[in-house]
C-alpha positions as CSV (number, residue, x, y, z in Angstrom):
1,X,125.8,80.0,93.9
2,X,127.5,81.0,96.8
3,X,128.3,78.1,99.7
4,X,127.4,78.1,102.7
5,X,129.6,80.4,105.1
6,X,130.7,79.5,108.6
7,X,131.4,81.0,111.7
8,X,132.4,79.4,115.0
9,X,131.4,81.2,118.6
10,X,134.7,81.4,120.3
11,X,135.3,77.6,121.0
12,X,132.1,76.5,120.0
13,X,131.0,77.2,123.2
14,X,132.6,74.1,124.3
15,X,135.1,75.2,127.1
16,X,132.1,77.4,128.5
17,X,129.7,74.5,128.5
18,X,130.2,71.6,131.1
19,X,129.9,68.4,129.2
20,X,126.9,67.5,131.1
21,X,125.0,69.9,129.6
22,X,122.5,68.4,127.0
23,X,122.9,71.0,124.3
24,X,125.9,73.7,123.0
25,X,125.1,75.9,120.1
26,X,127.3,77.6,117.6
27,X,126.0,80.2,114.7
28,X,126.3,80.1,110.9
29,X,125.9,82.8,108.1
30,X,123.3,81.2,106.0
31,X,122.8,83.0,102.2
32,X,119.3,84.2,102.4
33,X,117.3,85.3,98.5
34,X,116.4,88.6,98.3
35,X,112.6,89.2,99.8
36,X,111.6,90.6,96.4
37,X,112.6,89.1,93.4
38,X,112.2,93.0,91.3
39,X,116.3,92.9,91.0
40,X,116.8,89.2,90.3
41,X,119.5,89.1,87.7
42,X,119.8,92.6,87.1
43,X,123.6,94.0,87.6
44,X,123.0,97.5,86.3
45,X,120.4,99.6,87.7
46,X,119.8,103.1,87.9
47,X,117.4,104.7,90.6
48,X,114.6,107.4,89.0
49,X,113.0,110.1,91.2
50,X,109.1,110.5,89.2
51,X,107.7,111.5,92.3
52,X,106.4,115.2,93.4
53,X,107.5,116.7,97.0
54,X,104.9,116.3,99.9
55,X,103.5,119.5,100.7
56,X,104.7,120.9,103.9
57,X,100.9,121.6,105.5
58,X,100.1,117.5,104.6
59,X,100.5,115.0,107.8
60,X,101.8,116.2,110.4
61,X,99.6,116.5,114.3
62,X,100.2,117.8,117.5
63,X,98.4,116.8,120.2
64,X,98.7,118.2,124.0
65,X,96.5,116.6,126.4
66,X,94.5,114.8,123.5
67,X,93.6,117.8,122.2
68,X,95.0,117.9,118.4
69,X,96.4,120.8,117.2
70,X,96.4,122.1,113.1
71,X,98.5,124.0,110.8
72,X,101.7,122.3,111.5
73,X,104.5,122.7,108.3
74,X,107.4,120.8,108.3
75,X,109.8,121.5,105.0
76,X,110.3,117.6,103.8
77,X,111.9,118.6,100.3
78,X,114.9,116.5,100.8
79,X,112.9,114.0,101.8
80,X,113.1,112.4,98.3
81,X,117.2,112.5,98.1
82,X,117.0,111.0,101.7
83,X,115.4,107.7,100.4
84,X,116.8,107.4,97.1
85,X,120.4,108.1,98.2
86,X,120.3,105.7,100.6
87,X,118.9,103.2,98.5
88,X,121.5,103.7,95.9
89,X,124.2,103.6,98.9
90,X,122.6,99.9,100.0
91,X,122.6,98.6,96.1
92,X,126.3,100.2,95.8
93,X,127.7,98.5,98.8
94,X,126.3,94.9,97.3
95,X,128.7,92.8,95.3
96,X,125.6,91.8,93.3
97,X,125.5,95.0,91.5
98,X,127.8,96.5,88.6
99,X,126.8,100.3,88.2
100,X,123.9,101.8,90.5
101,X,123.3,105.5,89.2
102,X,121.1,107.8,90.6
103,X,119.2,110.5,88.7
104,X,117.1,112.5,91.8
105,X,115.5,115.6,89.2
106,X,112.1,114.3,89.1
107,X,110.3,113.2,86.2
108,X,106.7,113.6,86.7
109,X,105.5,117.1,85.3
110,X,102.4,117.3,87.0
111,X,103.5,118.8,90.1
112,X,99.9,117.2,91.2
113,X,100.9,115.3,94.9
114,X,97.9,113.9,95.6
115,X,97.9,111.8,92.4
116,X,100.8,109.5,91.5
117,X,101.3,109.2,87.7
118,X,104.2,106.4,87.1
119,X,106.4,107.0,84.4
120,X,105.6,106.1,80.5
121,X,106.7,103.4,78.7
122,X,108.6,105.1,76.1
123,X,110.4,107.2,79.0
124,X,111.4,104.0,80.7
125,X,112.7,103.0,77.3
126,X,115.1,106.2,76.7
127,X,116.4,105.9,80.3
128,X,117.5,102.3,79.8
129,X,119.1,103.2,76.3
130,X,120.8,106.0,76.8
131,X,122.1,104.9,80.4
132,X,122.3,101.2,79.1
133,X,120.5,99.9,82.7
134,X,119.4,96.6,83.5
135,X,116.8,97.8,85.3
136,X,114.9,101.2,86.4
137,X,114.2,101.5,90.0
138,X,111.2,104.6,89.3
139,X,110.0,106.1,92.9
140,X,106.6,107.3,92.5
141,X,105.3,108.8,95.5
142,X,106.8,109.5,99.2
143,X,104.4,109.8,102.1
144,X,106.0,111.0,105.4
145,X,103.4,111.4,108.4
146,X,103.9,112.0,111.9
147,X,102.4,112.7,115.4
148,X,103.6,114.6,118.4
149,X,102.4,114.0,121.7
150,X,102.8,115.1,124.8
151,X,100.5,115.0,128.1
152,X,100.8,114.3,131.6
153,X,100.5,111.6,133.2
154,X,99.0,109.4,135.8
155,X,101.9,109.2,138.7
156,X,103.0,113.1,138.1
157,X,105.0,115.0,135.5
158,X,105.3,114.8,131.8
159,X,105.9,112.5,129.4
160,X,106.1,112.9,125.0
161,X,106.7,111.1,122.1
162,X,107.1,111.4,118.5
163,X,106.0,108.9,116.3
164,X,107.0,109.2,112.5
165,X,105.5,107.2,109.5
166,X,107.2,106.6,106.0
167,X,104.9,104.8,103.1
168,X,106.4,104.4,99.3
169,X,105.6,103.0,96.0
170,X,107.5,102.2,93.4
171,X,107.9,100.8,89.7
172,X,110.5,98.3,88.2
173,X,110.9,98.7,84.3
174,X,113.4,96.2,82.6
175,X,115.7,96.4,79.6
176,X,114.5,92.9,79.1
177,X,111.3,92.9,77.1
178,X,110.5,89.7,78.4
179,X,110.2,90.9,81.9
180,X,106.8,92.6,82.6
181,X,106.9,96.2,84.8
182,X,106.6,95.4,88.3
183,X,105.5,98.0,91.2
184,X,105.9,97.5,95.1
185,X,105.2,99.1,98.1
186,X,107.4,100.0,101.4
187,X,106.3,101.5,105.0
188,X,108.2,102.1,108.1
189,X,107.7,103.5,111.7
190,X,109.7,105.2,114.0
191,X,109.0,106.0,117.6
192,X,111.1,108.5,119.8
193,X,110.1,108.4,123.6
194,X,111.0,111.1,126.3
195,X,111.3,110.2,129.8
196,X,109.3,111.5,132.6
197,X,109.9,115.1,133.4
198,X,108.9,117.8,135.5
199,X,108.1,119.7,133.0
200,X,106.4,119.6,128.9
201,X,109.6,121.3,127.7
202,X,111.9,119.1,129.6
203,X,109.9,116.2,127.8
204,X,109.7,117.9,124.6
205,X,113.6,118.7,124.8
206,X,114.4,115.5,125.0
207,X,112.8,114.3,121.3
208,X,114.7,115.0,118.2
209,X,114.0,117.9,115.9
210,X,110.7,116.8,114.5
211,X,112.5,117.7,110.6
212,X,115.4,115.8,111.4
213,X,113.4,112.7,112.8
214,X,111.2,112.7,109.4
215,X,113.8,112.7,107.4
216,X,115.4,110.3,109.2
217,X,113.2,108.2,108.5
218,X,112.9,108.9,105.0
219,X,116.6,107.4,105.0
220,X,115.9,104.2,106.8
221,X,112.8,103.9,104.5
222,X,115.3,103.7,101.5
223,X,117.6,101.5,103.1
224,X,115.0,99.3,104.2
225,X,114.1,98.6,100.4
226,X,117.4,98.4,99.3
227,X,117.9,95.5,101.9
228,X,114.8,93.4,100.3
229,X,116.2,93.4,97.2
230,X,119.5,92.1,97.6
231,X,120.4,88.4,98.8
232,X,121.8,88.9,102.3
233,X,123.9,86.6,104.6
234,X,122.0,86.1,108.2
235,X,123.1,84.7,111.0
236,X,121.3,81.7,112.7
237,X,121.5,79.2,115.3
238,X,123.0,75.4,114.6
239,X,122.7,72.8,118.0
240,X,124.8,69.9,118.8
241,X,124.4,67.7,121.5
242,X,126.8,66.5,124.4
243,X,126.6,63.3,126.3
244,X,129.5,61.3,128.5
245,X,129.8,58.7,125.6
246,X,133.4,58.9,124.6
247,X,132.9,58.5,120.8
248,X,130.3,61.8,121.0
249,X,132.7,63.7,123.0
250,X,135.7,63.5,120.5
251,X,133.6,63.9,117.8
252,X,132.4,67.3,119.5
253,X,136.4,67.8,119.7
254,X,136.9,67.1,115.9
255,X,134.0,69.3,115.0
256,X,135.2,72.1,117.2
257,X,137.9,72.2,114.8
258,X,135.8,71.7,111.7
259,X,137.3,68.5,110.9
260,X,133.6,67.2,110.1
261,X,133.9,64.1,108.5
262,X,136.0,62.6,111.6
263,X,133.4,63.9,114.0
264,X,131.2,61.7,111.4
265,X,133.1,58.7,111.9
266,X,133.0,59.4,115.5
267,X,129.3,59.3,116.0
268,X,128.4,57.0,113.6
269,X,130.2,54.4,115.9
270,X,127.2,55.4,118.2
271,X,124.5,56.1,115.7
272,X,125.4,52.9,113.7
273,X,124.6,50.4,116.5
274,X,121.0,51.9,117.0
275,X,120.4,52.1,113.4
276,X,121.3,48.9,111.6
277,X,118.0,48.6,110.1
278,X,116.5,45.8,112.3
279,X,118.3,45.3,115.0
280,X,117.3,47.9,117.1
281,X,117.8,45.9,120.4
282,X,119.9,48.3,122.6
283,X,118.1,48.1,126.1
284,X,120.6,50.6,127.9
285,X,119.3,54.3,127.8
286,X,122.1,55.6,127.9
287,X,123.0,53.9,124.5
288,X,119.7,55.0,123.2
289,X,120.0,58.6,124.3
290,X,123.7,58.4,122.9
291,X,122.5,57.2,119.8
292,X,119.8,59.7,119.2
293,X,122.5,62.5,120.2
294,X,125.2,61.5,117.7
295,X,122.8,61.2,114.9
296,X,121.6,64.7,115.4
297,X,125.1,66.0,115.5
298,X,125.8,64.1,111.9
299,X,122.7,65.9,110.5
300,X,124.2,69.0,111.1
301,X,127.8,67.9,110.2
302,X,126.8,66.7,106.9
303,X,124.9,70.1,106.3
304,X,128.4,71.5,106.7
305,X,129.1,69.7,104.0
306,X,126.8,70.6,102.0
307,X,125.1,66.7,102.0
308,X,121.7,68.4,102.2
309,X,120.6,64.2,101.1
310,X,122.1,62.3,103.9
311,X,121.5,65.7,106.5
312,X,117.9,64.8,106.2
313,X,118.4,61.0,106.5
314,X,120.2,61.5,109.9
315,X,117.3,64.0,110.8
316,X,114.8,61.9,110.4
317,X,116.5,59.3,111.8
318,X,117.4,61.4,115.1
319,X,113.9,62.4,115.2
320,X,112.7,58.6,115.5
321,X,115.8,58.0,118.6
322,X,114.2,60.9,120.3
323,X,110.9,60.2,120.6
324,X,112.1,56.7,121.3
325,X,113.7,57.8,124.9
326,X,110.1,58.4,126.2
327,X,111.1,60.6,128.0
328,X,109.8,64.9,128.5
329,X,113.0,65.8,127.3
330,X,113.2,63.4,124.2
331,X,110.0,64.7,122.9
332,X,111.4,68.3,123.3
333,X,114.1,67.3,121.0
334,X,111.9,65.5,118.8
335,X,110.3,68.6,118.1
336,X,113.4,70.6,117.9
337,X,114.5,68.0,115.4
338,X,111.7,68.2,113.4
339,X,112.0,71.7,113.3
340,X,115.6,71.7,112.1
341,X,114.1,68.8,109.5
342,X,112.2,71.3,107.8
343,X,115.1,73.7,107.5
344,X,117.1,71.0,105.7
345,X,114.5,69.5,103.0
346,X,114.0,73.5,102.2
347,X,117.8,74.0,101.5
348,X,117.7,70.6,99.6
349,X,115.3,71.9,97.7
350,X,116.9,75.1,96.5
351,X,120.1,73.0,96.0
352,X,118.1,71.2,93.5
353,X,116.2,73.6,91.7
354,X,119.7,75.3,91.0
């Protein structure tokens, strides 16, 4: 499994921060499972159009003045491509996947678009053999809907928008006969806004052709999917704390440097007189406040390391400091703390299971 990658903001933010600030953050790329497990452990997949175009008469409103008008077309046969090519792009461009094939000539014969009819079995079947695939990624049906608005309003002139919907289901059908078919669903919405104008055309002028904007859409829809499936890397937030104790403030300096287990050692000299078991006697709050500090910034040094164990333990332990301080802005970080608690024992716990 893949470790945990890091990135440092410029610094660490340590140049731009005074160090009497209480807090400096820094970001991470954490690894991230796929929303949906349908792809999990499948490195050959191909695509499957079974799905019949939407009629160009079907979902589509114009309204002037909140008065709808009918018999709007709009010609969404490439709306199908539109998705599954850029679905197929997304899988392509991931390093989880082998071979990502596409095969857009439709393979539901009803030509009935009101009713979705999935693919057979035994079809499924002869697509996996003959294109040995992992897996089948069969869309079934492609709903694109969409309202146009325009009307005046309150304060003078005109205003219109153009708000496009995008609804899809699909099938997963596995080479592995141990793996039962699985089937999903994925929507979007898009909104295009004008500004105020003097005029409806001006307004209406300044939205993008209403084919264009649908199948737009269509390709963020498929995207969008392609995104769910796939383990992603996702930036987030990571705190430490500052204080004028000289053993946390060359620890920050170590860690800026990523030298983490000598920015350990550093504020365990602080965390390690508060936290010898029983002999939790320091009366000075600075010492207190210093303590708590440096055993917040071990949590998160050890999770650079990958100690998920001993992250926790310094959590916890942080926690308890912080809410020691009795103080509005100890309990704040208490429940920061706890917070970031909760993030560790969840990564612990995929460590584990794997």
């Amino acid at each position: 499994m893949k470790a945990l990658k890091l990135h440092i903001i410029v610094g660490l933010l340590l140049m731009a921060i005074p160090m009497a600030a209480q807090q400096w953050y820094f970001t991470i790329d954490e690894y991230r499972d796929a929303q949906r497990d349908a792809l999990r452990d499948v490195h050959r997949v191909m695509v499957v159009n079974n799905a019949v175009v939407q009629p160009d008469a079907f979902g589509h409103s114009t309204v002037v003045d909140g008065s709808t008008q009918g018999g709007i077309e709009v010609d969404l046969e490439r709306a199908l491509l539109y998705t599954m090519f850029s679905l197929t792009q997304t899988l392509e461009t991931s390093t989880e996947m082998d071979a990502v094939e596409l095969l857009d000539v439709s393979q539901n014969q009803s030509n009935n678009y009101y009713s979705r009819q999935l693919l057979s079995t035994s079809a499924a079947r002869g697509l996996l053999q003959n294109y040995q695939m992992d897996a089948l990624l069969v869309l079934n049906q492609l709903v694109v809907y969409d309202v146009l608005e325009s009307f005046e309003v309150e304060e003078g002139g005109q205003y219109a928008y153009l708000q496009a919907f995008a609804q899809s289901h699909w099938s997963v059908y596995y080479a592995d006969a141990s793996r039962r078919t699985a089937t999903f669903t994925q929507a979007d919405t898009l909104v295009w806004e004008s500004d105020i104008k003097y005029s409806r055309s001006q307004a209406l002028s300044m939205l993008p052709d209403r084919q264009e904007a649908l199948l737009y859409i269509a390709s963020v829809l498929g995207d969008r999917i392609g995104a769910s499936l796939l383990p992603s890397w996702e930036p987030v937030r990571r705190y430490l704390y500052s204080d004028d104790n000289t053993h946390v403030q060359n620890g920050l300096e170590a860690f800026r440097y990523q030298r983490w287990e000598e920015a350990i050692y550093h504020w365990q000299q602080v965390a390690n007189n508060e936290s010898n078991v029983e002999s939790r006697k320091l009366k000075v709050k600075e010492d207190k406040k210093a303590a708590a500090v440096a055993a917040a910034n071990i949590a998160t040094a050890y999770e650079m390391l990958g100690d998920y164990a001993l992250a926790c333990d310094y959590a916890s332990e942080a926690s308890r400091l912080f809410g020691a301080l009795k103080t509005a802005w100890g309990r704040q970080q208490q429940v920061n703390i706890r917070y970031y608690l909760e993030q560790l024992r969840a990564k612990q716990a995929k460590a584990v299971a794997r």
